[in-house]
N, C-alpha and C positions, 0 to 999 in steps of 0.2 A: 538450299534449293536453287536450282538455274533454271534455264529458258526450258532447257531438251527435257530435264526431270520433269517443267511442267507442263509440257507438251505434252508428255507419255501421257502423264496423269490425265488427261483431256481425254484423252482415246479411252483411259478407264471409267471416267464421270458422266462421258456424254456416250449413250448406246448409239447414236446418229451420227457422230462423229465424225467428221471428215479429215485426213491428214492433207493439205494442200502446200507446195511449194511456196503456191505467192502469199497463204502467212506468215511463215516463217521469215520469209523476206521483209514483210512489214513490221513484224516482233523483231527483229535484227535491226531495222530502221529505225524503231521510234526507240530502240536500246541506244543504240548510238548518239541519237540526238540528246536522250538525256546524258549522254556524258559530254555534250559540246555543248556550251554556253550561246544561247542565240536566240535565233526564230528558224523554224525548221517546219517546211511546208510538205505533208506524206497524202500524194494520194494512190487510195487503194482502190480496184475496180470492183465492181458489183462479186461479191461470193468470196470474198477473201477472209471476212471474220473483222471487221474491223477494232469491233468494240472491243472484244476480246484482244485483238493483237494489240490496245495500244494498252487496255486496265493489267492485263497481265507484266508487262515491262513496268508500270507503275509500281505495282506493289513489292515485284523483286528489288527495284530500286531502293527502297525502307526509304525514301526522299517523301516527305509531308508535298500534296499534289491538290490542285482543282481544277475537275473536268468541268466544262460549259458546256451540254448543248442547246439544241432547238425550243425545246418545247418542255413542258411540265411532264408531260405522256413520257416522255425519251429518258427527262429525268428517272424517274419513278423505274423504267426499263431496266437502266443502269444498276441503280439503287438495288431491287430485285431479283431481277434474271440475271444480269452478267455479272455482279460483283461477285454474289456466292459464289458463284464458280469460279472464277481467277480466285478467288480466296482458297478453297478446297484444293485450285491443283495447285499452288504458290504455297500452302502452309503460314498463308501471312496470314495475322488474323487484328490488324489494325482497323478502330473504329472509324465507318465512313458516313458522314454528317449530309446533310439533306438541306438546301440553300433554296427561299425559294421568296417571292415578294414580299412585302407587306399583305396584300391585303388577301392574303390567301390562309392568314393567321387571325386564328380566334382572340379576338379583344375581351378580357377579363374584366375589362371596366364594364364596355357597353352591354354584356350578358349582362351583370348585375344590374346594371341600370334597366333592362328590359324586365328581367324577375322580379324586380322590387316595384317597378313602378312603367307597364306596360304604356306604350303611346297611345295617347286617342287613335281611335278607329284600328289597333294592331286586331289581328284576327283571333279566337283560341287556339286556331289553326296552326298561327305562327308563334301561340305562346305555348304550347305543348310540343311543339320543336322545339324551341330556346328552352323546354327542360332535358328533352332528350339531347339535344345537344350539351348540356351542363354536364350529364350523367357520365358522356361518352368523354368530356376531357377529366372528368375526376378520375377516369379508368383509362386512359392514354398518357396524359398530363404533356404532349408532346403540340396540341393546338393547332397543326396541321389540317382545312378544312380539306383541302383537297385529298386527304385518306378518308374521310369522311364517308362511309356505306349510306349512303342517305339518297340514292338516288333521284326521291320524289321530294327531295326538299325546295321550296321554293326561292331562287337565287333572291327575293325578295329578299327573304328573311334570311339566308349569310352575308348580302351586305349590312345588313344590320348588328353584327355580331362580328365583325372583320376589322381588323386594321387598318385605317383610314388615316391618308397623310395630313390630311387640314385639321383633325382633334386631337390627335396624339399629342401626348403632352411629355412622351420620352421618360426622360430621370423623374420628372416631378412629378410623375404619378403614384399611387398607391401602390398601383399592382405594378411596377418595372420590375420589381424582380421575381414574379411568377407569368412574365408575357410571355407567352411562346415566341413571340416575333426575334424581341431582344434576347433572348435563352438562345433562339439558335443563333443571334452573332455570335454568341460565346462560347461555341461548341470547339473543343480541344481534340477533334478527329487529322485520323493520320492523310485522309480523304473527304476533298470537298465537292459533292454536285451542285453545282448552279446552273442558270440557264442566259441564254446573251443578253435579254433586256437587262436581266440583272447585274451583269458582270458590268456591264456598260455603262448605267446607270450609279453606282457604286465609285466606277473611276471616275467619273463627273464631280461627284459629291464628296469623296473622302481621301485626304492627302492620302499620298504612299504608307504613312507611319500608323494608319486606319484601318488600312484596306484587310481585304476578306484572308485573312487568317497567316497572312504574310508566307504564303505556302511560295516554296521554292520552283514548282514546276505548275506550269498552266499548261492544260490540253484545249485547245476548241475545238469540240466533235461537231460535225455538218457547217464544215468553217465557209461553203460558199454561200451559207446565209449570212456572216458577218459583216460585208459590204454593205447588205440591204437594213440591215439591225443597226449601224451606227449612221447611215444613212437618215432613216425617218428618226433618230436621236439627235440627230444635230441638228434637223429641222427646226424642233422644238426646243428655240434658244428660252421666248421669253415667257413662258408658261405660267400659270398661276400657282402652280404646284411649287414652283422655286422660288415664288413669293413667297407663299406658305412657308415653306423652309425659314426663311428670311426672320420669317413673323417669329416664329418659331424658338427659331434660337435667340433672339433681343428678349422675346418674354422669361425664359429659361435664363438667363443673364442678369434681367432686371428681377428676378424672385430669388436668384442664387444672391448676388449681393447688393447693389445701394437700390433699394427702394425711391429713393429719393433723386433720384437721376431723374430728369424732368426731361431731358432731349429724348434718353434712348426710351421710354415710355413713349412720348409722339412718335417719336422714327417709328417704334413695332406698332401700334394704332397707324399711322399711313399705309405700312402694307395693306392693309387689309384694301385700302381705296386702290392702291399697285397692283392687286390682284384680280380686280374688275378690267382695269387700265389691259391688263397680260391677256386677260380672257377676250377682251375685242378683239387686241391685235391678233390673237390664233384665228379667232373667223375671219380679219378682215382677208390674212395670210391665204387662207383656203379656197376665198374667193376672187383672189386677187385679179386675175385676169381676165374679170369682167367688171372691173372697177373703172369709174369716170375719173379724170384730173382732179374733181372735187375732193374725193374720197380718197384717193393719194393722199394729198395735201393732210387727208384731216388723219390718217393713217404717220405720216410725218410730226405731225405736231404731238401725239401722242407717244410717240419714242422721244421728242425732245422731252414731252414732262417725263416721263421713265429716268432720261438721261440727267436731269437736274436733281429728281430726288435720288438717285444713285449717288452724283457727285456731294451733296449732303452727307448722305449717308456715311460715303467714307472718310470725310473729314471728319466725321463725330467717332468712327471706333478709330481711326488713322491715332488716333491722343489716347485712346485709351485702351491699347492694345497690350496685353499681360496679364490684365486684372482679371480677365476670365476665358477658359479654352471657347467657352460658346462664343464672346466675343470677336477671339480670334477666327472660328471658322465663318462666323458672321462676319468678316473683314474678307477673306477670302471669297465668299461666295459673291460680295458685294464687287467683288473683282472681277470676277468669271460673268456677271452679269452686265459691269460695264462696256467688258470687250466684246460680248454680245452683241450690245445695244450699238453699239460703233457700226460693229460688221453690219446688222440688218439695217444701218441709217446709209452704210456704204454702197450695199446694195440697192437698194430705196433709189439714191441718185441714179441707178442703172437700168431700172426699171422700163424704158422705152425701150431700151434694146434689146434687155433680156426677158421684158413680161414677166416675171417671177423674184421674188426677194427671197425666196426658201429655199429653191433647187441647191442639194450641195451638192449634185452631180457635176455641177459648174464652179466648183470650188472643191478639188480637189482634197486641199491643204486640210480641210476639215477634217474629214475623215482621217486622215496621215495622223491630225495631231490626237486624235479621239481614240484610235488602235495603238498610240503611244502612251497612253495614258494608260489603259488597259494593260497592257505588257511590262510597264515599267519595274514594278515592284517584284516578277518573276526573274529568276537563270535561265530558267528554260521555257521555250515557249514553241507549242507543237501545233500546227493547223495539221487539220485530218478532215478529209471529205473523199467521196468519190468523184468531184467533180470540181476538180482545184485547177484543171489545165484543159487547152485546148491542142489538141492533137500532140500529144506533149508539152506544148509551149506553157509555160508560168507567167508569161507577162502580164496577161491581163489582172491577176489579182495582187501579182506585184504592184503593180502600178496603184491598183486601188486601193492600197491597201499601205502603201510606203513602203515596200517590204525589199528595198533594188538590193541587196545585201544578203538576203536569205538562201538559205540552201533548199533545196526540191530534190523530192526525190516522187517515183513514179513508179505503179507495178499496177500490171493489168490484172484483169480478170481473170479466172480460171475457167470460164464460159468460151465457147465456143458460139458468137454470137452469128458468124454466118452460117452455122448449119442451123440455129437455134432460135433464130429470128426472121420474120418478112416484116416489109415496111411497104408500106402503100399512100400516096398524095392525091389530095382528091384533084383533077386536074379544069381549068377551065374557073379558076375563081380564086385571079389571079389581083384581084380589084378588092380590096379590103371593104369597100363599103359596101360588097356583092356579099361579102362572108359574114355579115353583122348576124344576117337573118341566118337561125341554124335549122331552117326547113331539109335544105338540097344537102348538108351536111349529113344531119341526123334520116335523111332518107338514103343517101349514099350506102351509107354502114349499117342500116337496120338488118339486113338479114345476116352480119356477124353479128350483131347485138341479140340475134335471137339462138344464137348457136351456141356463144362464150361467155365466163364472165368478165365484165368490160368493166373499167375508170371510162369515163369519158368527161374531157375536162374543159372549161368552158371561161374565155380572159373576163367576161361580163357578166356581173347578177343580172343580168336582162335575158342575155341569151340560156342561163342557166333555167331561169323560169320559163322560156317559150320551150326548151327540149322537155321540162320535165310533163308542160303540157300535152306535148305531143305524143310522149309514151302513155299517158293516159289515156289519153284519145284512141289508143290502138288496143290500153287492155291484154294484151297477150305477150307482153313481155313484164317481166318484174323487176321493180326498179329501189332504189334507194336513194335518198335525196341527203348530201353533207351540207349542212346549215353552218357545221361550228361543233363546237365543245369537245368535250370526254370522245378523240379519235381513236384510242385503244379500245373504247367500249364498243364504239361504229363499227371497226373493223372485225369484230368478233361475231357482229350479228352480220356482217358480209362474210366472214366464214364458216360461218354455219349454214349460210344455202348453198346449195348447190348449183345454182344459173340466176344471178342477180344483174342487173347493170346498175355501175354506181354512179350519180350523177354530182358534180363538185366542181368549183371554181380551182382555178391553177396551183394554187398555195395549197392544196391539200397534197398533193405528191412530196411537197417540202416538207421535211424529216419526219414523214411517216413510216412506221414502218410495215411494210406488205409482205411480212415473210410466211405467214399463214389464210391471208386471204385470196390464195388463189385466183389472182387475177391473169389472163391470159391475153387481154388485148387493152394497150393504151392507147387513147385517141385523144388528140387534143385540137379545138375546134380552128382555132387563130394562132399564127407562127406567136409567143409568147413574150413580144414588145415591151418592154418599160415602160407606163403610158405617164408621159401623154409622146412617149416616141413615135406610137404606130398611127397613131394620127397623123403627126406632122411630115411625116415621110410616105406616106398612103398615096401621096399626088406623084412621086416620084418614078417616070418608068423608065427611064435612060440607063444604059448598060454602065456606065461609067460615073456619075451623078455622086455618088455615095462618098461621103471622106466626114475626116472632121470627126464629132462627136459619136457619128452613126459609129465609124468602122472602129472606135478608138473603147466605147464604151456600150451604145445599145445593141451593137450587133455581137459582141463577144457576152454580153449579157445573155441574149436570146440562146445562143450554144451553149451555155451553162446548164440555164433552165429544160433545154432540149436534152440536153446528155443527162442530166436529173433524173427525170421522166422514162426518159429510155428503161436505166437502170430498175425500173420498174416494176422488170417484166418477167426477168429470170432471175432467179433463187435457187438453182441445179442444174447439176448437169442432165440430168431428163428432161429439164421444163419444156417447154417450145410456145415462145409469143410474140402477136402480132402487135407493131407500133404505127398509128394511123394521124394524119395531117389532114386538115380539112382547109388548107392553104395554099392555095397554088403559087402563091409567090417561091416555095418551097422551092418548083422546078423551074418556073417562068423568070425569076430575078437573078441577077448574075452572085448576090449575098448568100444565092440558095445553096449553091453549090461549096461554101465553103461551113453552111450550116452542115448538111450531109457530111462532109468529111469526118466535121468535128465528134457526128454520132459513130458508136460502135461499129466497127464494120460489120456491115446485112447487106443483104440482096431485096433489091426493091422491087415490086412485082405492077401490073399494070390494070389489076380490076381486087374487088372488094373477093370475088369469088375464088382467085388465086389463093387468097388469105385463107378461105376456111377451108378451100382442100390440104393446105400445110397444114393446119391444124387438126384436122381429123387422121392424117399420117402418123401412122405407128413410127417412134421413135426405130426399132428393128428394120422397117422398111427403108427410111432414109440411112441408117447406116456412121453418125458421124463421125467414127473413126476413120472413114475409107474417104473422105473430103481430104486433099494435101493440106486445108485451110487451120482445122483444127491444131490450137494453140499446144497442143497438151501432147506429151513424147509418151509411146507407149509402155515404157515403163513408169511415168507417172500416171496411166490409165489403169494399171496394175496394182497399183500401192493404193491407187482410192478409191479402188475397187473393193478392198476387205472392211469398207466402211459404210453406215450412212451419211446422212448430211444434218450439220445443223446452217443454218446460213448467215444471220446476222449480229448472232452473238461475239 
C-alpha cells in the first residue's frame, strides 16, 4: 500500500470526503520527514486534514511511533476517530496503545481497601460506586477511568480509587502486575498516544534507556502548546511530588536489599520533612512578588537546608551505587534536584531586579534543555500545528524551543478567508484598564450574540463571571458557561442547539476541537497577553517604546494565540465567520498592525452591524469564486467539487 492507494481508499470510507491539494502536500511533508533524521517543524492551515495527513504517513511507514497531543479529549479523538480510518485505508493493522497519567488509572489496591474495609464517614453513595466501578474493570480489565460511562460519579470517589504518586509503592506492591497503570507501560503497540504533560514529565524522570517504548518516531500534534507545557514544568523545579519520588525509591531500595542500612532508612524518613520543606517553597514561589526582605531571606534559608540534605544525600548513594537500579536512579534524581536547587538559589540572588525566581521565560536555556530531553531518544521528530509561524516566519518557536537547525515547512489553508471571513475591533478602548470591565464589550456585540452561535472568550475568571451575569440579566439569549472538564461532552451539548453563546476563558480554543459545533463568530474580550505581560506594558503608549522581551517573546506569543483562535471559525469551504476584539490596542498600538498581518488574511469592517449582514449573505450572493483573492485554481474547485467534506480528521 502507498500514499495515492490510500488516498483513493479515503474518498471510498469517508461519504464526506474531500480531495484537497494541500493534504497531500502535508502527507508528502511529514513522508519525507520520516525519511530525514531530525526535527522537522510542518504547519498546516485550518481544513487541510491534519490528523489524518500525519497518522496515515505513520502507519505506511511500519516505523514503531508516538503521537503527543493536547489534551486527554484529543487523545481519545485520535485513538477513535482517526486511527480506524488511516488504518482501513493503509491496510496496516498495528496495535495502537493509549498513554495517559497516573492518576487517571484505577488502583487495585485502594478499591480493595475501600470494599473491605470502607473509611469512616465514606457515604453508600460512594460504596455502591466503588462496586460498580469493581464490576466494570473485571469486564474491561484495561483501568482506564477516563473511559469510565459514569457520568454522575462523584470526582470524590475516583480520587479515591486512582493512582496517586505519594502511596504507590510500584514493584512492592501486591497487585503490580494487575495495575492498569504499570500494564500500560508495558504495552508492546506499534503506536503510542500520550499527551505533552506526559511526554514531558517522563523525560524528567526516566534515562533515555526507560523512556516510553523507545519508539523511533515522535509526532507533537498542537506543538504550539509545547512552549507553554514545558514552560509551567520547569517552573516546578522543587515540588513535593519529586520528593516523593525520592522517598520512594530509597524505600523500594531499602526492602529490596540490606534492611539493615541504617543511613539510607534516615535519608528516606527525611524526605518526608523535604517534602513539607518543597510544599512551602511552591506557595512562597506563587507569591513571590508581594513578599518583604524578611521572607526572602526565610524563602533562602530554606533552599540552603534542601541544599545540605541533598549534598548528604549524594554522598550516601555516591558509595553505593550498583548495588541496586532504585539506588541508582535515586543517585540521579538526587542530581537533577541538586542543579535545581543551585538554579532557584541563583535566581534568588536576582530577585530585586527580576521580582520573580520561577519565570523561565527569562531563562531560555530551560526550556532548550527540557525539549532536548524529550526528543533525545527519537530519529525522528515532527512538530505539527496550524499555528507554528508567523507570517511564514519560524523564528519565534525556533527560538523557544532550541530548534536554529530544524527544517519548516508551510502550506496554507484551503479556505478562502477573505471572502469567508470579517473581523471587527471594538474601537475607543485602547486602555487596558478600560477593557477589564466586559460591560461596553459584551454590549458592543450583543445584537450578534443574538443572531449567531458565538465563543466569546474572556483572559480573566472575573470578567468571565460579570458577562455571564449579564446574559442572565437579559434572559433572551441562551448561553453556556465552560468551567472545565469532559470538552468533547460540552461541545456536543453546544452542537445540538441551534443558537447558543458559549461563554470560556482563552485556553478553551487550545486544542479543542470545533469541527461540529457550529460556531460562527469568535470574539475575544482582551488582545491575549502572557500575564503578567499585559499588565506591565498596559502603561506603555509610545509608538516606538516596545523591544526587548515584548517584541522577542510576548508579542509573537499573542499572534500565535490570535492565529489559534482565528482558525476557529471555518471548517469549509461554505462556512462564513465572524472574528471579534474587544481591544482597541488592536488598531491604536503600532504592535497592532503586525498582530493583523500575522492573522489570516480578512477584510475588516467598521460596526458590529457590518458583521451580521455578512452573515446573513447567501453564500451564491457573494459569489467566491468571482473574488481574484481566492486561493483555489478553478480546476481545483472542480475536483472538490465531487466531494463532501470532512475537516479535521
Amino acid at each position: 500500500m502507498n500514499l495515492d492507494s490510500a488516498i483513493a481508499r479515503l474518498g471510498r470510507l469517508l461519504p464526506g470526503y474531500v480531495y484537497r491539494d494541500e493534504q497531500r502536500q502535508f502527507m508528502d511533508s511529514v513522508t519525507e520527514a520520516l525519511s530525514n533524521p531530525g526535527v522537522t517543524l510542518i504547519e498546516g492551515g485550518t481544513g487541510i486534514g491534519k490528523s489524518l495527513g500525519y497518522v496515515i504517513p505513520l502507519l505506511l511507514s511500519e516505523k514503531s511511533f508516538t503521537v503527543s497531543t493536547a489534551t486527554r479529549a484529543l487523545q481519545l479523538q485520535l485513538l477513535d476517530e482517526t486511527m480506524p480510518i488511516a488504518r482501513d485505508a493503509t491496510q496496516v493493522g498495528g496495535s495502537i496503545g493509549l498513554r495517559m497519567g497516573r492518576d487517571n488509572y484505577l488502583c487495585p489496591r485502594n478499591l480493595e481497601s475501600i470494599l473491605s474495609m470502607p473509611a469512616q464517614g465514606m457515604s453508600q453513595h460512594d460504596i455502591d460506586a466503588s462496586h460498580r466501578i469493581e464490576r466494570w474493570f473485571k469486564e474491561t480489565r484495561h483501568g482506564n477511568l477516563w473511559l469510565l460511562n459514569e457520568p454522575a460519579l462523584a470526582q470524590s470517589t475516583l480520587r479515591k480509587v486512582t493512582v496517586q504518586d505519594g502511596d504507590c509503592d510500584g514493584r512492592m506492591c501486591r497487585f503490580f502486575q494487575h495495575c492498569p497503570y504499570f500494564r500500560s507501560l508495558q504495552s508492546h503497540s506499534q503506536g503510542l498516544i500520550s499527551n505533552h504533560h506526559l511526554l514531558i514529565a517522563e523525560a524528567d524522570r526516566a534515562p533515555d534507556d526507560r523512556r516510553t517504548r523507545q519508539t523511533s518516531i515522535l509526532v507533537i500534534d498542537e506543538a504550539h502548546l509545547m512552549f507553554d507545557r514545558i514552560e509551567d514544568h520547569v517552573r516546578q523545579r522543587l515540588t513535593p511530588a519529586r520528593f516523593l519520588d525520592l522517598a520512594r525509591l530509597l524505600k523500594a531500595s531499602f526492602e529490596a536489599l540490606d534492611r539493615d542500612d541504617v543511613l539510607i532508612n534516615r535519608l528516606s524518613t527525611q524526605c518526608g520533612s523535604m517534602v513539607d520543606v518543597a510544599g512551602e517553597i511552591r506557595t512562597m514561589e506563587q507569591r513571590l512578588r508581594h513578599l518583604a526582605a524578611r521572607d526572602v531571606e526565610h524563602l533562602r534559608l530554606k533552599l540552603e537546608r534542601i541544599e545540605y540534605f541533598l549534598d548528604e544525600m549524594m554522598q550516601a548513594l555516591k558509595s553505593r551505587l550498583g548495588r541496586s537500579r532504585f539506588l541508582d536512579q535515586a543517585y540521579d534524581l538526587v542530581h537533577e534536584l541538586d542543579d535545581d536547587t543551585m538554579i532557584m538559589q541563583n535566581r534568588l540572588q536576582d530577585y530585586e531586579r527580576t521580582g520573580d525566581i520561577t519565570t523561565s521565560g527569562s531563562h531560555p536555556e530551560d526550556v532548550w534543555a527540557s525539549f532536548a530531553r524529550i526528543c533525545r531518544p527519537f530519529e525522528h521528530i515532527l512538530l505539527v500545528s496550524g499555528s507554528l509561524s508567523l507570517a511564514g516566519d519560524f523564528s519565534f518557536v525556533r527560538h523557544t524551543l532550541g530548534l536554529a537547525s530544524a527544517r519548516t515547512v508551510s502550506i496554507g489553508s484551503p479556505f478562502d478567508f477573505w471572502n469567508q471571513t470579517r473581523a471587527f475591533c471594538l474601537r475607543g478602548s485602547s486602555d487596558p484598564a478600560q477593557s477589564r470591565d466586559p460591560s461596553a464589550f459584551m454590549g458592543a456585540i450583543y445584537p450578534l450574540l443574538r443572531k449567531v452561535k458565538s465563543l466569546v472568550l474572556f483572559t480573566t475568571h472575573r470578567a468571565l463571571k460579570s458577562a455571564e451575569q449579564l446574559l442572565a440579566a437579559e434572559k433572551d439569549v441562551d448561553f453556556l458557561v465552560y468551567t472545565g472538564g469532559d470538552s468533547n461532552h460540552f461541545l456536543k451539548r453546544v452542537a445540538a442547539r441551534d443558537h447558543v453563546v458559549v461563554l470560556a476563558t482563552k485556553v478553551f480554543w487550545q486544542g479543542i476541537d470545533f469541527r461540529q459545533a457550529g460556531i460562527r463568530c469568535v470574539a475575544i474580550d482582551r488582545l491575549p497577553f502572557a500575564p503578567p505581560a499585559d499588565e506591565s506594558w498596559s502603561e506603555e503608549t509610545g509608538e516606538t517604546h516596545f523591544g526587548g522581551d515584548f517584541e522577542d517573546t510576548l508579542l509573537p506569543r499573542c499572534g500565535l494565540e490570535m492565529k489559534q483562535g482565528f482558525g476557529r471559525l471555518i471548517r469549509h469551504e461554505s462556512d462564513r465567520g465572524v472574528f471579534v476584539v474587544g481591544d482597541g490596542r488592536l488598531m491604536s498600538m503600532s504592535y497592532g498592525e503586525a498582530l493583523r498581518r500575522w492573522l489570516p488574511e480578512t477584510q475588516w469592517v467598521d460596526t458590529v452591524e457590518a458583521l451580521i449582514e455578512f452573515l446573513e449573505m447567501s453564500v451564491s450572493e457573494e459569489n467566491p469564486k468571482s473574488v481574484g483573492r481566492s486561493k483555489q485554481s478553478e480546476g481545483d474547485e472542480k475536483h472538490r467539487a465531487t466531494l463532501g467534506a470532512v475537516d479535521d480528521l
